[in-house]
N, C-alpha and C positions, 0 to 999 in steps of 0.2 A: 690338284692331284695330277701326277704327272700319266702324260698319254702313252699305251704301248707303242713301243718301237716301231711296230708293223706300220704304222700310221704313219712315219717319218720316212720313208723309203722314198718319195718323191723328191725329197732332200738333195740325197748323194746321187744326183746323175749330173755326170761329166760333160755333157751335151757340148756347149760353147766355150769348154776349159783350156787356153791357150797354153802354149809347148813352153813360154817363157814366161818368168814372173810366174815361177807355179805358186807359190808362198799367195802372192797377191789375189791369186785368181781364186784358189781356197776358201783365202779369208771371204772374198765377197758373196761366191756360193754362199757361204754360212751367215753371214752378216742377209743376203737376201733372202735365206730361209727364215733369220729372227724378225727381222721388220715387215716379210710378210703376213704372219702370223701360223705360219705351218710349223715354227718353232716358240713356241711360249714360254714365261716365268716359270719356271719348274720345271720342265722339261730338261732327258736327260742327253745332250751331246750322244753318238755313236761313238764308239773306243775308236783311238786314232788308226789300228790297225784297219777300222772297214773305212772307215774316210777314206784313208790311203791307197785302196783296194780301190774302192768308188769314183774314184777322181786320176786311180792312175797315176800318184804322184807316190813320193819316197813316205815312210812314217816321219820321217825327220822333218819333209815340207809339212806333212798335216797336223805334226805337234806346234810347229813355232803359227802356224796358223790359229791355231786353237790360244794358244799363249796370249797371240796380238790382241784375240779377243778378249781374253782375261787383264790384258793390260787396258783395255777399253771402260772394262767393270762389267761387262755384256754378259760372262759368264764368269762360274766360281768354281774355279780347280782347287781339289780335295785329296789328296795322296790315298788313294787303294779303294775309292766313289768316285761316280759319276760324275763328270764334268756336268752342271747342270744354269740354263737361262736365267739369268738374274733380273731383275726388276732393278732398272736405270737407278741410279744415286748418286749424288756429285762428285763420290770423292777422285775420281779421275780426272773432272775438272777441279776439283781444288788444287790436286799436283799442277794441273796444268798452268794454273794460275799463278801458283809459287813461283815454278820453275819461269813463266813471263816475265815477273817480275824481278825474282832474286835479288828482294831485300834493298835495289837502289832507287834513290829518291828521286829519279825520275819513274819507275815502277807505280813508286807509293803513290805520287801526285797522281797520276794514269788512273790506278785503280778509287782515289778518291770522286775524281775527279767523273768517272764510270757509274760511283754511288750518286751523285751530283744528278747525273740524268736520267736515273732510271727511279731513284727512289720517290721523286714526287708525284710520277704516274702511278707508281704502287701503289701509294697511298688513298690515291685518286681513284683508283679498281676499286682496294679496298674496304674503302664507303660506301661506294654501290654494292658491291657484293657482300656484306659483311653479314655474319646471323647472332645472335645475342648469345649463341655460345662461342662465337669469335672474340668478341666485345670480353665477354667475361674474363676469359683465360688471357688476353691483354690486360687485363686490369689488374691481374694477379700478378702478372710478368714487370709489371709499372709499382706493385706493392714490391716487390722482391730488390727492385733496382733501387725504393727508398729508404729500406733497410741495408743495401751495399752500400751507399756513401762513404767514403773513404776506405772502404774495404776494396780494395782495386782489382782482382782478381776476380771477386764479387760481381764486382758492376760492370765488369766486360764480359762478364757470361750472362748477365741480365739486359746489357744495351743488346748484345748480339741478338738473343732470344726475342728481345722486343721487333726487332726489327725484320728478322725472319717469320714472323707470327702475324704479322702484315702483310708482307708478302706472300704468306700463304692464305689469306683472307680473301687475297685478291685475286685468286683462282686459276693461276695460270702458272702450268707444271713449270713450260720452260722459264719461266722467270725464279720459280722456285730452284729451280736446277742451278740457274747463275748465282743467286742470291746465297745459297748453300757454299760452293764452290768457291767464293770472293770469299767466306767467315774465314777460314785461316790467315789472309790479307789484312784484311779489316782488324785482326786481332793482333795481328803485329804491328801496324798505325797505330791501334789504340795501347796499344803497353809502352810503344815509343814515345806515345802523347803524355799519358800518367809515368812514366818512369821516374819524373823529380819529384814526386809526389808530393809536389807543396802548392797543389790548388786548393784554394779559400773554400771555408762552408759555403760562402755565399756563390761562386763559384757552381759548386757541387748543387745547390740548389736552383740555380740561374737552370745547367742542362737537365735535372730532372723537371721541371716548370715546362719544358718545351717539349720533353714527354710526354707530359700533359696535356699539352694542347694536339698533341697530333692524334694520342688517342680519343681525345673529344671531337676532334674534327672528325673523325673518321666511325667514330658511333652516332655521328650524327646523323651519318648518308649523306652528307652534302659533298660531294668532289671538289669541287672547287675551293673551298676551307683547309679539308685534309690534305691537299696539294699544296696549300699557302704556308698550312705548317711546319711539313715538311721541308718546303723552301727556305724558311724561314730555320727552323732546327740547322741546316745544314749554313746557310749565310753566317750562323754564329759559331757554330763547334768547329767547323772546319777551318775557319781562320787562324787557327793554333794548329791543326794541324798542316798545313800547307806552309806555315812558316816555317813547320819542320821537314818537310816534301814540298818545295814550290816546283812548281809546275816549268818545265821547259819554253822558251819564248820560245814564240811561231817561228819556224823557217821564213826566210826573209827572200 
């Protein structure tokens, strides 16, 4: 429920607001009002007329201030409502990720190469952390990916799911945040990878098998298992795709 305004008035004071970089100095007042918590999810932004008023600056500086934040995902501008605090969600880094990358294979290998190191500690949380309604709803997400087989479309919105659903297992927001923000990445890897779409059943059954095992390791609560899995998923799948993204040799 969002808090009366009256309660926000500690917000808009100009105290240490420099003469230059007014844009800049805006944004941080307000960006320090959200992350200290005197600005919350639902809460609604002041109209840029009294920010402006408040801080002494033009409407024009306290609109593109309020903007930068909407470009952030921090808040969500609505034509003729309240500017109001959003509750953090990737998709600002998934742009951001895009735009890193932009689609060249030195990008691709980067961002494989990114999943390569973070995914087997996931896995590794994972198992410690995991509760039997974690366990369940992977098992369904590993049912869903055995019915896509050669349905391609399918099975990249079923790998993707599976592998986000681990990482949310594993309990930790910011890894969630990156692991979100990388699916638009990862899914253009994988549509570049299936595009000839002439991988053997056996094949198609080889990477669902290692599905399998990362979700056994990882309902087992053993770390060290669901980590080897993992390894081991990625030692074999990625080999195809790195041939199509190899990796840049080391600076010499």
């Amino acid at each position: 429920m969002a808090r009366p305004a009256t309660l926000l008035d500690d917000v808009l004071t100009p105290s240490d607001l420099a003469p230059t970089r007014l844009r800049d100095a805006v944004l941080r007042k307000l960006t320090d009002a959200i992350m200290s918590g005197r600005l919350e999810p639902g809460d609604a932004l002041p109209p840029e007329s009294r920010i402006a008023a408040s801080f002494g600056v033009s409407k024009q500086v306290a609109r593109e201030a309020v903007h930068q934040l909407a470009a952030m995902g921090v808040v969500h501008i609505q034509q003729g409502k309240a500017t109001r605090v959003c509750l953090l969600n990737a998709e600002p880094l998934g742009r951001f990720f895009r735009f890193a990358v932009r689609g060249s294979q030195k990008g691709m290998a980067e961002a494989v190469e990114m999943r390569r190191v973070l995914e087997p500690a996931i896995a590794a949380l994972a198992a410690q952390r995991r509760s039997e309604a974690d366990v369940a709803r992977l098992r369904t997400i590993l049912q869903r990916l055995e019915q896509a087989m050669a349905n391609i479309p399918a099975w990249i919105e079923a790998d993707l799911d599976f592998h986000e659903s681990i990482t949310s297992m594993a309990g930790n927001r910011l890894l969630q945040l990156q692991m979100r923000g990388l699916r638009p990445v990862i899914r253009q890897i994988m549509e570049s990878f299936t595009a000839g779409g002439s991988r053997s059943h056996e094949a198609w059954m080889q990477t669902l098998h290692r599905h399998e095992r990362i979700l056994e390791g990882v309902a087992s609560g053993d770390a060290a298992r669901a980590r080897a899995a993992m390894e081991l998923h990625f030692e074999a799948a990625d080999q195809a795709i790195t041939s199509l993204f190899p990796p840049a040799a080391p600076a010499v």
